[in-house]
MIDOSE-1310 file (N, C-alpha, C; in nm, 2 decimals, decimal comma, always signed):
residues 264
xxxx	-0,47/+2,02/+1,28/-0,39/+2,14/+1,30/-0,38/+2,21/+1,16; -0,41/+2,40/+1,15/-0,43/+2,44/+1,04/-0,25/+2,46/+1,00; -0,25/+2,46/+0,87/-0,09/+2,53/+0,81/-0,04/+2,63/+0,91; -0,16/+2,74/+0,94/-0,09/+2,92/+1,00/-0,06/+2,85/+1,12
xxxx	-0,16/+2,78/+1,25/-0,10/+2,69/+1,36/+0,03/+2,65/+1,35; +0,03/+2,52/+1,25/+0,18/+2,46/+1,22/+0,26/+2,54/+1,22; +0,27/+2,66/+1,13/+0,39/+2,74/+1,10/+0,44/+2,82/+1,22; +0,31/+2,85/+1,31/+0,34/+2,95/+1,45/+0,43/+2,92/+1,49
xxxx	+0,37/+2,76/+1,53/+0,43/+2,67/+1,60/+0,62/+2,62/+1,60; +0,61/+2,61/+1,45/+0,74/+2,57/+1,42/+0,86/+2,71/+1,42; +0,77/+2,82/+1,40/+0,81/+2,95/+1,45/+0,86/+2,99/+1,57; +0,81/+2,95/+1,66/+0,82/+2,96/+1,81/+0,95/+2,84/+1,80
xxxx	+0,95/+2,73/+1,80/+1,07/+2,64/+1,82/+1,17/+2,67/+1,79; +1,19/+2,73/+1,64/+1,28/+2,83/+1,61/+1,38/+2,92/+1,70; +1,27/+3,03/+1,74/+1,33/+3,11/+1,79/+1,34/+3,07/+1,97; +1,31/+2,94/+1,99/+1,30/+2,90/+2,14/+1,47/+2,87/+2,13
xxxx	+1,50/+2,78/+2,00/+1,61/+2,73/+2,01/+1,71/+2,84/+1,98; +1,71/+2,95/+1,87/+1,82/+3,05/+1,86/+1,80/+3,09/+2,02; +1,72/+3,11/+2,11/+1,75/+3,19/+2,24/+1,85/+3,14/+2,34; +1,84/+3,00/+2,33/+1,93/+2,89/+2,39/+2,05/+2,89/+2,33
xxxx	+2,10/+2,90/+2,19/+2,19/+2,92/+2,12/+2,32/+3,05/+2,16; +2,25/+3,14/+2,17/+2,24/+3,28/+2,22/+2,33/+3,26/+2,39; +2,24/+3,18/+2,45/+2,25/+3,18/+2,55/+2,45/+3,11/+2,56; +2,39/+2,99/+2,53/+2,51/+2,92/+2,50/+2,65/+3,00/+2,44
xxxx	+2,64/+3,05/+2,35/+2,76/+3,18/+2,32/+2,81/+3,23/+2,42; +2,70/+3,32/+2,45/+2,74/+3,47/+2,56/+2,74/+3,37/+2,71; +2,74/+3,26/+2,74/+2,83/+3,18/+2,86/+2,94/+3,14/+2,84; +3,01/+3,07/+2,71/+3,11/+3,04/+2,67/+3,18/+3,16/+2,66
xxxx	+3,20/+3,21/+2,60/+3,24/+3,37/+2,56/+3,25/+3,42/+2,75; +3,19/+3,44/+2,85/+3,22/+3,46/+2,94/+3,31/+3,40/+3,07; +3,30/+3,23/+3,04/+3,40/+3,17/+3,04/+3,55/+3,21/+3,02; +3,54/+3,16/+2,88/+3,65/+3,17/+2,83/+3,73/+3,09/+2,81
xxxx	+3,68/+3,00/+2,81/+3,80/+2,87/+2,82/+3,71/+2,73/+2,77; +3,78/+2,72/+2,66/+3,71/+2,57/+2,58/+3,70/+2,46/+2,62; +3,77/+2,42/+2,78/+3,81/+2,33/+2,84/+3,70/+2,27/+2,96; +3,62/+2,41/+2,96/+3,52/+2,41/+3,05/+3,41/+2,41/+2,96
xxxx	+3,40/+2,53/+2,88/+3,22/+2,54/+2,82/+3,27/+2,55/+2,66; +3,23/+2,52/+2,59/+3,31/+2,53/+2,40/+3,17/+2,61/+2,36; +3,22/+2,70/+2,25/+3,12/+2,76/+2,19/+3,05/+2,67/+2,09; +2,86/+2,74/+2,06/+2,80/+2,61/+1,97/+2,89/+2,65/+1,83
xxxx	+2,96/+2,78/+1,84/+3,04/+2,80/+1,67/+3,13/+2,67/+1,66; +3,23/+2,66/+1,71/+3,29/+2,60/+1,74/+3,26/+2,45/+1,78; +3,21/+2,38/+1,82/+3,10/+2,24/+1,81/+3,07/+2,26/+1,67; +3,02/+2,37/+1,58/+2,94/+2,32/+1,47/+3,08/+2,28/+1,37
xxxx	+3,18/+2,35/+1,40/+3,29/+2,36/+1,31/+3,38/+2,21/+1,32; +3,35/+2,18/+1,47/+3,43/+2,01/+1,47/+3,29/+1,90/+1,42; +3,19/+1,96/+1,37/+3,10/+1,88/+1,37/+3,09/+1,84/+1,16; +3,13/+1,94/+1,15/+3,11/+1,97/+1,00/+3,27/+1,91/+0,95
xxxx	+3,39/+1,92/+1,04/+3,49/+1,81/+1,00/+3,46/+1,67/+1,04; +3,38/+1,64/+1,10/+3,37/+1,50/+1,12/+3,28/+1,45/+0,99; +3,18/+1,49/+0,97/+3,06/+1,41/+0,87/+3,17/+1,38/+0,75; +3,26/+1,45/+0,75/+3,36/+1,46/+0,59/+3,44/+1,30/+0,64
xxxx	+3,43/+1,26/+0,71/+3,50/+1,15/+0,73/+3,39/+1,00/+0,74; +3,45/+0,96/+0,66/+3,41/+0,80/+0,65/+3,40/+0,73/+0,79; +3,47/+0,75/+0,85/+3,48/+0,69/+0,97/+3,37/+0,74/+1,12; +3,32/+0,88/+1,06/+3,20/+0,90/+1,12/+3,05/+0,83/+1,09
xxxx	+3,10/+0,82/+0,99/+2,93/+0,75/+0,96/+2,90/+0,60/+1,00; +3,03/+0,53/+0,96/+3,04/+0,40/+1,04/+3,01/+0,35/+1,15; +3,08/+0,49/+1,24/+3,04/+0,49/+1,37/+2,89/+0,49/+1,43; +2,85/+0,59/+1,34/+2,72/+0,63/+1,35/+2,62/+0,50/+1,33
xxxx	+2,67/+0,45/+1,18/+2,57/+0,32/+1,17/+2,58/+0,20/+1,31; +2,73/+0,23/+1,37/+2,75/+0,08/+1,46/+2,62/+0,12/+1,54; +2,64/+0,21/+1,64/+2,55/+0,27/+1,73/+2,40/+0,22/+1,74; +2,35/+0,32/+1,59/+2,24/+0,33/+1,54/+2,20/+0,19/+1,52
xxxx	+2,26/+0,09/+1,45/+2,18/-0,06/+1,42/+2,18/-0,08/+1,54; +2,25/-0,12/+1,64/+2,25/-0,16/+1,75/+2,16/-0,18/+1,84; +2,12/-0,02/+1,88/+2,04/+0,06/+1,97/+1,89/+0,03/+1,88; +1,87/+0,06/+1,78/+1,73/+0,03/+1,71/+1,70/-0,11/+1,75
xxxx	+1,78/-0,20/+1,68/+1,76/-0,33/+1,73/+1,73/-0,39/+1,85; +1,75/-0,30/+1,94/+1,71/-0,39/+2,05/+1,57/-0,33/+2,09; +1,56/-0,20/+2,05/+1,45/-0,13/+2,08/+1,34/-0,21/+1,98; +1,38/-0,26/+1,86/+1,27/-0,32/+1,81/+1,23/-0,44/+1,81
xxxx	+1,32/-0,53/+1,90/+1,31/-0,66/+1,96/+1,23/-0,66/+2,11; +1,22/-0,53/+2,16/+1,19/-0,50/+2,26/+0,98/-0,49/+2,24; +1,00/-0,40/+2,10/+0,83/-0,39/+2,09/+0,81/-0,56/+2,02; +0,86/-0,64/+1,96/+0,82/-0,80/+1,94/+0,79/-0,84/+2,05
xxxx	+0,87/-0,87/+2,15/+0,87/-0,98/+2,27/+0,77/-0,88/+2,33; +0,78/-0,72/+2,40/+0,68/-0,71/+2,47/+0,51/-0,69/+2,42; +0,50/-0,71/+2,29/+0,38/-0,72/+2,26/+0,30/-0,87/+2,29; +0,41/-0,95/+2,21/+0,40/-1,10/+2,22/+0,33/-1,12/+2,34
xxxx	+0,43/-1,10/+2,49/+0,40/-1,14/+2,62/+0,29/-1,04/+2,69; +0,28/-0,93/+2,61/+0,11/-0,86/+2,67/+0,00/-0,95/+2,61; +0,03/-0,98/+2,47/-0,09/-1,02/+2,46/-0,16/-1,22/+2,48; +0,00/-1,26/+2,55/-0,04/-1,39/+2,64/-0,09/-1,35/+2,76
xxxx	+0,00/-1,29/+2,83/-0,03/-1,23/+2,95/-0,21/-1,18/+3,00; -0,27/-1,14/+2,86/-0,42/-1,05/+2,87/-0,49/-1,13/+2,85; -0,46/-1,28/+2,77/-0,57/-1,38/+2,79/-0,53/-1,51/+2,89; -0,44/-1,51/+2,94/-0,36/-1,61/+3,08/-0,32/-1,54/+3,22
xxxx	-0,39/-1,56/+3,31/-0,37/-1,45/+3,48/-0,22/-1,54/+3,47; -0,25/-1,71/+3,47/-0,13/-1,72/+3,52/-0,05/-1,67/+3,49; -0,01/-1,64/+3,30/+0,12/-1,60/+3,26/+0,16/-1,46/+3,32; +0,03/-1,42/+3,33/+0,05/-1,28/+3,39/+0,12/-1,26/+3,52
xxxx	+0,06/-1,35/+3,63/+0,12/-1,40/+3,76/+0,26/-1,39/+3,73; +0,33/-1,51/+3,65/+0,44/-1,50/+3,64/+0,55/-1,44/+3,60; +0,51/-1,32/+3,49/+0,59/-1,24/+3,47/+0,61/-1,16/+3,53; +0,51/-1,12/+3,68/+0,54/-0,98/+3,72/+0,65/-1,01/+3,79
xxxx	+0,67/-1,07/+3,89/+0,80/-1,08/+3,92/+0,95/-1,04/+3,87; +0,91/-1,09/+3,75/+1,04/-1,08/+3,66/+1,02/-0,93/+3,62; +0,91/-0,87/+3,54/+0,91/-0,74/+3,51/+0,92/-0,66/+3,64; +0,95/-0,65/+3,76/+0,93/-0,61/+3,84/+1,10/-0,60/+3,89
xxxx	+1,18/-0,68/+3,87/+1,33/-0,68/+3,91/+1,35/-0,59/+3,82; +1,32/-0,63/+3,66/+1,41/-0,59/+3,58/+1,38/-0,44/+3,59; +1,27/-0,38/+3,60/+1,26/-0,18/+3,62/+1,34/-0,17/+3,77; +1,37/-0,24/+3,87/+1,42/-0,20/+3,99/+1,55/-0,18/+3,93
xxxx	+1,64/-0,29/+3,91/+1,80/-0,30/+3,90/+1,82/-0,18/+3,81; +1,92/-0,10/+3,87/+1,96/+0,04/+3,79/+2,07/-0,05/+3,64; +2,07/+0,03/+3,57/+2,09/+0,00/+3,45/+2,25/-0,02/+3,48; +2,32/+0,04/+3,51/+2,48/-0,01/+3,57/+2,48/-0,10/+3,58
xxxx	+2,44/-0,19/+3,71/+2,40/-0,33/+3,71/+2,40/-0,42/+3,62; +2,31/-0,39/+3,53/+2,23/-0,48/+3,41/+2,34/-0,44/+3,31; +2,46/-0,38/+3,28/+2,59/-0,33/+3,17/+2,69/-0,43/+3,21; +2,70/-0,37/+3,36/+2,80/-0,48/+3,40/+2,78/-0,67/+3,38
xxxx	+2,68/-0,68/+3,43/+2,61/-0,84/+3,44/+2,63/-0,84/+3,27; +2,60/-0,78/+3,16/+2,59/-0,82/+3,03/+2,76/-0,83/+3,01; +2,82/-0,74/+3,04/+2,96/-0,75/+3,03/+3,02/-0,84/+3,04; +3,01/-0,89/+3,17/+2,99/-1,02/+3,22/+3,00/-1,16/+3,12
xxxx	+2,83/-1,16/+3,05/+2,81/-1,26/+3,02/+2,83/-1,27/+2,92; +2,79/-1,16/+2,81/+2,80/-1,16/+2,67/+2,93/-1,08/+2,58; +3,00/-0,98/+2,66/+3,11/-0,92/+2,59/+3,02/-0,79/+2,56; +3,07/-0,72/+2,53/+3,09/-0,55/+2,49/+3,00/-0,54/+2,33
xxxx	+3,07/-0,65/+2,24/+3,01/-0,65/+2,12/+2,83/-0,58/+2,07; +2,76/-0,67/+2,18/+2,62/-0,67/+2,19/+2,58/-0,62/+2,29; +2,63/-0,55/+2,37/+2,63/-0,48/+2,47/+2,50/-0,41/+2,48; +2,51/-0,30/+2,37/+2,38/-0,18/+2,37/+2,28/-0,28/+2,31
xxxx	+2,27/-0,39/+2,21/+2,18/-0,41/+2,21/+2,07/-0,49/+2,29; +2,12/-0,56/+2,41/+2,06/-0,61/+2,50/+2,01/-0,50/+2,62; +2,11/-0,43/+2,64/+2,08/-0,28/+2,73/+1,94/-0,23/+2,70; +1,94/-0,18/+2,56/+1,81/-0,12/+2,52/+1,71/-0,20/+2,50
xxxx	+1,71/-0,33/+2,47/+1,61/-0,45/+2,47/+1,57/-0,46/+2,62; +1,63/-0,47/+2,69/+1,59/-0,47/+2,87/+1,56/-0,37/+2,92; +1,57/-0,19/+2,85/+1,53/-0,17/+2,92/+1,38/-0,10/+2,82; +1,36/-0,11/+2,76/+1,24/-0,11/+2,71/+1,16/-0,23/+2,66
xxxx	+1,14/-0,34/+2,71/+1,08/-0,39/+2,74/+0,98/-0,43/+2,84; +1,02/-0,37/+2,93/+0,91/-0,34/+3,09/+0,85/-0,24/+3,05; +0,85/-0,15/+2,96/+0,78/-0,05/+2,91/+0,64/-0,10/+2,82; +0,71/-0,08/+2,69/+0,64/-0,19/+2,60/+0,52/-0,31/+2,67
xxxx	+0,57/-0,35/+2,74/+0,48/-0,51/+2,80/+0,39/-0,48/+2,92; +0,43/-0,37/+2,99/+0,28/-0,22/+3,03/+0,19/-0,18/+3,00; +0,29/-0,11/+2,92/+0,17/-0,04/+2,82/+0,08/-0,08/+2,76; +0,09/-0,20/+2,72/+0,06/-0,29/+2,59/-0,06/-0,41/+2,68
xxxx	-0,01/-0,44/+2,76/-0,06/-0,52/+2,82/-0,20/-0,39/+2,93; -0,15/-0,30/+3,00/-0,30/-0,18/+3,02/-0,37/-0,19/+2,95; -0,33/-0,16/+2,78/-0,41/-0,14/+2,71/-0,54/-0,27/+2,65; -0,48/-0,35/+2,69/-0,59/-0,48/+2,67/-0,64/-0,50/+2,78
xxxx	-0,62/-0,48/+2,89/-0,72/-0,54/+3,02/-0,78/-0,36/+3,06; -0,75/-0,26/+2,92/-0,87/-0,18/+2,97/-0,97/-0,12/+2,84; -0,98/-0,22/+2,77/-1,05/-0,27/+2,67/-1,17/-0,25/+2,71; -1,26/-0,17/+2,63/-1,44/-0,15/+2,70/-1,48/-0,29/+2,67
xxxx	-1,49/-0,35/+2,87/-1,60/-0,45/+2,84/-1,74/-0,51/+2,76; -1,79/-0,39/+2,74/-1,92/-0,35/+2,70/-1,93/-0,40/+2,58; -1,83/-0,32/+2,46/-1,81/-0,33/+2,37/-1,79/-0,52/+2,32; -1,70/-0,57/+2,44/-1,64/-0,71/+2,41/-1,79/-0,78/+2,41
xxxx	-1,91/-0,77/+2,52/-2,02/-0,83/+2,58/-2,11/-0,79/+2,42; -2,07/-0,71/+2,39/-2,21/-0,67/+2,25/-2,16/-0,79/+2,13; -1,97/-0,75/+2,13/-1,92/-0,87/+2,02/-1,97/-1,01/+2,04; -1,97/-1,03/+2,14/-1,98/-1,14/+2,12/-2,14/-1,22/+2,16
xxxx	-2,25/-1,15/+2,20/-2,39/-1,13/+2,19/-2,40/-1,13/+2,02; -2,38/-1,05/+1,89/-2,36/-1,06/+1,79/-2,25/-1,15/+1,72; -2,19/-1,24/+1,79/-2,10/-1,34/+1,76/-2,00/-1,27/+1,64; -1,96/-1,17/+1,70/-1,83/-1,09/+1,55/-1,72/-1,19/+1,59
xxxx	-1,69/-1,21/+1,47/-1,56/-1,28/+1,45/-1,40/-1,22/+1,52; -1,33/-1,30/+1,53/-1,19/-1,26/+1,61/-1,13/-1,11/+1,53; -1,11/-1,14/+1,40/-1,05/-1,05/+1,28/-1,14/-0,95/+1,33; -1,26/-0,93/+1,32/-1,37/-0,81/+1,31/-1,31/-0,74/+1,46
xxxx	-1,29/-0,79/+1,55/-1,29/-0,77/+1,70/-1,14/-0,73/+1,70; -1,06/-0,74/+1,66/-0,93/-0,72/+1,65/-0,93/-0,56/+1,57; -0,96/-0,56/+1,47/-0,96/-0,44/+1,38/-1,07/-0,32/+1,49; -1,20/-0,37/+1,54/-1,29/-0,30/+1,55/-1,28/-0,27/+1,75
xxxx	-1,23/-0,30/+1,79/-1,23/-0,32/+1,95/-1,12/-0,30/+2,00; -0,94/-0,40/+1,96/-0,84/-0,40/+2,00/-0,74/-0,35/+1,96; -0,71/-0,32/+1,88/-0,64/-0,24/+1,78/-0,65/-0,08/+1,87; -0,78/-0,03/+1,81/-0,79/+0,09/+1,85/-0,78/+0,14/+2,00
xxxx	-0,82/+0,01/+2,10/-0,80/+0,04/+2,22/-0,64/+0,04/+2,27; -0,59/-0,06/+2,21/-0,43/-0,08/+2,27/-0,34/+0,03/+2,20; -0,38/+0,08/+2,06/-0,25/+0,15/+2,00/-0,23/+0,24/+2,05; -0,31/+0,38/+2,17/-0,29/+0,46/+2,22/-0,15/+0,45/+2,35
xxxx	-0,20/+0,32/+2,41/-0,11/+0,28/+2,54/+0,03/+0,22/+2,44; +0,03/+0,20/+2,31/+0,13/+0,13/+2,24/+0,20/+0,25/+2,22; +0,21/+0,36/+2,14/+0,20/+0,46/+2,07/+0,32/+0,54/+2,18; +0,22/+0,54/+2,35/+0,24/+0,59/+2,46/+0,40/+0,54/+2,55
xxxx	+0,41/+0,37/+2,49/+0,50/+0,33/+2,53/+0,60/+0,33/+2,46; +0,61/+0,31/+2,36/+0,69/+0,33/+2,21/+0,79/+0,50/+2,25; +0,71/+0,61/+2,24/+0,78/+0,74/+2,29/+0,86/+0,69/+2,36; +0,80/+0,64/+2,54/+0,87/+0,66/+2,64/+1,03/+0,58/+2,63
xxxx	+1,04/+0,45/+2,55/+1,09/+0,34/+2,54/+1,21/+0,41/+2,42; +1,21/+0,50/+2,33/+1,27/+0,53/+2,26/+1,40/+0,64/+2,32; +1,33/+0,73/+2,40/+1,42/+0,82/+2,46/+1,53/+0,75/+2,54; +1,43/+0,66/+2,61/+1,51/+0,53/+2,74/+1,63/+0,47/+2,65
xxxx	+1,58/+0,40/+2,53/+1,68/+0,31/+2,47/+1,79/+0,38/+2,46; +1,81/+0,56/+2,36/+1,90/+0,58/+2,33/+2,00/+0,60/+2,41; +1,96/+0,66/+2,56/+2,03/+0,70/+2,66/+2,09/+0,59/+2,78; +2,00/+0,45/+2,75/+2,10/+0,36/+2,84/+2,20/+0,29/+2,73
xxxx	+2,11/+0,26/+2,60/+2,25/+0,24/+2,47/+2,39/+0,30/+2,52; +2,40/+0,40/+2,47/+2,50/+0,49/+2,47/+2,58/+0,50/+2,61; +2,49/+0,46/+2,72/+2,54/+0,50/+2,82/+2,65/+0,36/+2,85; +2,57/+0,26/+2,79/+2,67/+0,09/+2,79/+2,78/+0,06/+2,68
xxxx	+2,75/+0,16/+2,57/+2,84/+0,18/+2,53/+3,01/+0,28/+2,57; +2,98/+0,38/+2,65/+3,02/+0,49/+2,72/+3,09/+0,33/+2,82; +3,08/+0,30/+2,87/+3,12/+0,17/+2,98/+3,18/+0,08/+2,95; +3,11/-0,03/+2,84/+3,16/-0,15/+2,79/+3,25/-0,11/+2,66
xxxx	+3,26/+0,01/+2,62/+3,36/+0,05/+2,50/+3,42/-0,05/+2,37; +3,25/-0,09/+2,32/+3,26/-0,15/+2,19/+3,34/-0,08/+2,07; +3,42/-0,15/+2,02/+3,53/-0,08/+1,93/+3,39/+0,01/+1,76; +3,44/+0,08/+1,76/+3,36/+0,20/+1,64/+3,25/+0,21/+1,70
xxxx	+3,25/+0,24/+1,83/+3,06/+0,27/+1,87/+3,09/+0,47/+1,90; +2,96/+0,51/+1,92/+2,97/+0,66/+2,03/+3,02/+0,66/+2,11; +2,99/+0,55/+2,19/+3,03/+0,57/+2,35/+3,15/+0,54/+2,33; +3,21/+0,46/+2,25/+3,37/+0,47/+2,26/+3,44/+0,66/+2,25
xxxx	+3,38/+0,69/+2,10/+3,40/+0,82/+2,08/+3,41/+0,92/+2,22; +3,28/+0,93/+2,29/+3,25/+1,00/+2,43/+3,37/+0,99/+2,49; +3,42/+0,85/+2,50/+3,50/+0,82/+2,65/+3,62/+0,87/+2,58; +3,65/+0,85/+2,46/+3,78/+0,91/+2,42/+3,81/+1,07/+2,41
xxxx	+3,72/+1,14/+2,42/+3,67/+1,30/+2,40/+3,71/+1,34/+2,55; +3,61/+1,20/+2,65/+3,66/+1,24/+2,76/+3,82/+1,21/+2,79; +3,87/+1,16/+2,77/+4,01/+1,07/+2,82/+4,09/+1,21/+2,78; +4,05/+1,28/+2,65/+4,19/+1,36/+2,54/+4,13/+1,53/+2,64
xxxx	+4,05/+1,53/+2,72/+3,98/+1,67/+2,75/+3,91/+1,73/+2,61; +3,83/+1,64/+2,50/+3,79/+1,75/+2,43/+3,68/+1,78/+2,46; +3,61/+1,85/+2,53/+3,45/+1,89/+2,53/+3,44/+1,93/+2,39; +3,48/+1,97/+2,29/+3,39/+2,06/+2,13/+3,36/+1,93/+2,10
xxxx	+3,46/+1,82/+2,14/+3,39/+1,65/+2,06/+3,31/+1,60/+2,14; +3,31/+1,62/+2,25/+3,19/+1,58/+2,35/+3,05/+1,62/+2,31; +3,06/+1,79/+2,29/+2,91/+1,80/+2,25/+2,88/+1,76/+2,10; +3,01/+1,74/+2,05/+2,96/+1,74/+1,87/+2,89/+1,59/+1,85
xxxx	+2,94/+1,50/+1,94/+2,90/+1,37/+1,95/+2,75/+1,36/+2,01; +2,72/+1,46/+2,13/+2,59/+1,47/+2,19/+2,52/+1,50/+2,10; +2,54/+1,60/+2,01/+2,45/+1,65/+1,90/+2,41/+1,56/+1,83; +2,51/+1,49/+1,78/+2,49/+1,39/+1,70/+2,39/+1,29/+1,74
xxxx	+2,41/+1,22/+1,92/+2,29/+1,13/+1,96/+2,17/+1,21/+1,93; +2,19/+1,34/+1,93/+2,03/+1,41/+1,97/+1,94/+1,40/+1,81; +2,05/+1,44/+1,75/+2,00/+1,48/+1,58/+1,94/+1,31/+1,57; +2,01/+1,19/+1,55/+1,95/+1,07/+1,49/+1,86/+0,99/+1,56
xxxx	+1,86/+1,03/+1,69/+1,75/+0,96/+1,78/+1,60/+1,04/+1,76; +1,60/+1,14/+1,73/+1,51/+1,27/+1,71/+1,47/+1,24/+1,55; +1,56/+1,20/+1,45/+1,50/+1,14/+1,31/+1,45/+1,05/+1,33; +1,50/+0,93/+1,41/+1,50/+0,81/+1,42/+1,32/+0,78/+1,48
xxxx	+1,27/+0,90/+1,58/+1,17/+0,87/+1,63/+1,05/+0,93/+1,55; +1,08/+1,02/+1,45/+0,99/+1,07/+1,36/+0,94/+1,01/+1,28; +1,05/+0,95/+1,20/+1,03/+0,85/+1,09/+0,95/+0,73/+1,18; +0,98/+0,67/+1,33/+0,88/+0,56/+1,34/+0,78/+0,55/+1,38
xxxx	+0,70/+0,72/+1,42/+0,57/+0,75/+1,41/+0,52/+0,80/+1,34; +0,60/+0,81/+1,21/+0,54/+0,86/+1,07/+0,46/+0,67/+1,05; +0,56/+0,57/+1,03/+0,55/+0,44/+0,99/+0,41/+0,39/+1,04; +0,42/+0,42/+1,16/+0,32/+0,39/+1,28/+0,21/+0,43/+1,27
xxxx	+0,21/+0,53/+1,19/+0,06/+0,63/+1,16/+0,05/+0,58/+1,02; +0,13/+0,54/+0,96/+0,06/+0,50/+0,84/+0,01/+0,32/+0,87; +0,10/+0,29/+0,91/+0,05/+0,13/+0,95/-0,10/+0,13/+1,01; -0,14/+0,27/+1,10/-0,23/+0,26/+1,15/-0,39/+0,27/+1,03
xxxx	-0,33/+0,37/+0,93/-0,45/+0,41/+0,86/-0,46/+0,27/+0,80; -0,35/+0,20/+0,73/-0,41/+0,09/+0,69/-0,46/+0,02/+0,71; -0,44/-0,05/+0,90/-0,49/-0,15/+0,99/-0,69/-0,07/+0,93; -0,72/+0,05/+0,93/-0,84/+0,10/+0,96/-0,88/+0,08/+0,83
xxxx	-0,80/+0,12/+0,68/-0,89/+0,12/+0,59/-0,91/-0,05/+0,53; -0,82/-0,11/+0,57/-0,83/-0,24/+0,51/-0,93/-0,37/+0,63; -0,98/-0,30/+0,73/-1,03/-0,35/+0,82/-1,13/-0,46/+0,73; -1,19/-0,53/+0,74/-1,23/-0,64/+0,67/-1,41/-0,59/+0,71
xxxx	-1,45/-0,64/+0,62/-1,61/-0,53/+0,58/-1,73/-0,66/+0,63; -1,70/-0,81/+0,61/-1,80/-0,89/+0,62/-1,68/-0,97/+0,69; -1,73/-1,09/+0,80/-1,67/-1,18/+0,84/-1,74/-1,27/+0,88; -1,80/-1,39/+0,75/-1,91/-1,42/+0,78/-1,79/-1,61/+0,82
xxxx	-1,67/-1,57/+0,76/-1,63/-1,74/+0,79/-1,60/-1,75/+0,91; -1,62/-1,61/+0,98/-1,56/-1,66/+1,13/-1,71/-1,65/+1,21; -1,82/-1,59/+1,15/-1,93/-1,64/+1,21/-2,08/-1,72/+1,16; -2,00/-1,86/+1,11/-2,09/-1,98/+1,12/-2,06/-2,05/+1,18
């Protein structure tokens, strides 16, 4: 993509978003009443007293470690079990079942049952580990059983070593379906997080904040808080496909050039 493209582009989002902004005013403003629709002036103004408080940020970190964490326990275990799963039918056999409940049961279910078992504490982080891992262990697992046979029949007609075959065959085939599940799994995470939070009401989380915004009637803290999920989940995903793109150039340039100890 050239600079003038990029710039269009980011040009257009701009003005996509003042239109919505716009919009947002002159409904509130025709309302009339903060109780129903709050102006974005107003959101920005309870938003800009909150950051000044210590006690926002805390909040923010409880959330934020939380929710990451399970999303990033989510891409370990579901890689892990794709890639037993792609060389064992059985293992494969036996996990569909299980992967198969856990996308049915609506996420309510799976808050309450953790409530249940483990307490409120660790709530979001098991939430978002369950529910992005049926993602993850799809995706991941697609991406190896649709690996160009051809490619695998030439490796190993040329007897290329595992390392060479990994860098040169699997890597590049699976990271698209990885890449693909990672997105989908991140939006998921933040929104059943929060939403187990919003329920199980772990003391300094958002969701506590939400439910208290809701309890006092404040909508300005309702959206100033939504903002807030939107703003760090939206950093949060940039920076881990900045990481992901760089992890990737180096998987490529460090690819190993001779692999002669894995073929004698």
């Amino acid at each position: 993509m050239t600079s003038t493209s990029r710039g269009k582009k980011n040009a257009q989002r701009v003005l996509a978003l003042i239109f919505w902004l716009i919009v947002w005013q002159l409904a509130a403003s025709a309302i009339g009443h903060d109780l129903l629709l709050v102006s974005p002036v107003k959101v920005v103004q309870i938003l800009i007293s909150q950051v000044q408080e210590a006690a926002f940020w805390a909040t923010v970190a409880h959330s934020f470690v939380r929710i990451v964490s399970g999303f990033l326990l989510a891409i370990v275990t579901g890689v892990f079990l794709a890639v037993i799963s792609a060389g064992h039918g059985i293992i494969r056999a036996l996990l569909a079942p299980f992967f198969s409940v856990v996308k049915s049961i609506p996420v309510a279910s799976f808050i309450i049952l953790v409530l249940i078992w483990a307490g409120s504490n660790t709530l979001s982080v098991v939430i978002s580990f369950l529910m992005v891992l049926p993602i993850l262990y799809t995706n991941v697992l697609q991406g190896f059983m649709q690996t160009d046979r051809k490619l695998l029949e030439m490796a190993k007609v040329f007897r290329i070593g595992l390392r060479k075959k990994l860098y040169a065959i699997y890597i590049p085939g699976v990271l698209p379906y990885f890449s693909a599940g990672c997105k989908l799994g991140l939006g998921l995470c933040w929104k059943s997080g929060i939403a187990a939070e919003v329920i199980g009401l772990p003391d300094g989380s958002i969701g506590e904040k939400l439910y208290q915004a809701k309890i006092f009637l404040s909508t300005g803290e309702l959206f100033s808080w939504t903002i807030v999920i939107i703003l760090i989940s939206s950093l949060f995903e940039r920076f881990f496909f900045r990481l992901l793109g760089y992890i990737e150039r180096r998987a490529v340039f460090t690819a190993p050039v001779s692999d002669n100890s894995d073929n004698k």
